[in-house]
C-alpha positions in Angstrom: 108.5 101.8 138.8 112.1 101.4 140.2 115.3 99.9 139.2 114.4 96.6 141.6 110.8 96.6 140.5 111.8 96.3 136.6 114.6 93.6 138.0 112.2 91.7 139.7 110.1 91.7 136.8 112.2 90.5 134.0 113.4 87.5 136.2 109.8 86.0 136.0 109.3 83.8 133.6 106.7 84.3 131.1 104.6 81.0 129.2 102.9 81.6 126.3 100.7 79.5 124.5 101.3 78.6 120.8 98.2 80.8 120.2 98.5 83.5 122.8 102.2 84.1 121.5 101.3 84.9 117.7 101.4 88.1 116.7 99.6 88.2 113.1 97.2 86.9 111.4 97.4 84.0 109.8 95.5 83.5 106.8 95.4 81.0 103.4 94.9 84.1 101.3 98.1 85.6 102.5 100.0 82.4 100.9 98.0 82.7 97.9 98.8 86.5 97.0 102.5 85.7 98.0 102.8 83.4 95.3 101.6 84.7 92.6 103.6 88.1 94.1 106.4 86.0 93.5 105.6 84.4 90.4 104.2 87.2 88.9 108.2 88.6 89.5 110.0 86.3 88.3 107.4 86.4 85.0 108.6 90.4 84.8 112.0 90.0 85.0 112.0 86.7 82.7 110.7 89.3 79.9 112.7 92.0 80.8 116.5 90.1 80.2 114.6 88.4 77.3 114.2 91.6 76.3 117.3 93.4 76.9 119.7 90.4 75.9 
């Protein structure tokens, strides 16, 4: 590929779909572990300054 090849192909313009253009998976379970991740944190450290102070 040469230098006016590469130029030539980064002027075109490139359309995506909502769906064509995601890159992960999406999934409810995913929201699910992230909260109680997070809740399940701020549990921990609740206990640990009660704790320690």
């Amino acid at each position: 590929m040469t230098y006016s090849d590469r130029a030539r192909a980064q002027d075109e313009k490139v359309v995506l779909k909502e769906k064509e253009a995601k890159q992960g998976l999406e999934l409810r379970e995913m929201r699910y572990v992230l909260a109680i991740g997070t809740a399940g944190a701020v549990i921990a450290l609740a206990i640990v300054g009660y704790i320690l102070l």
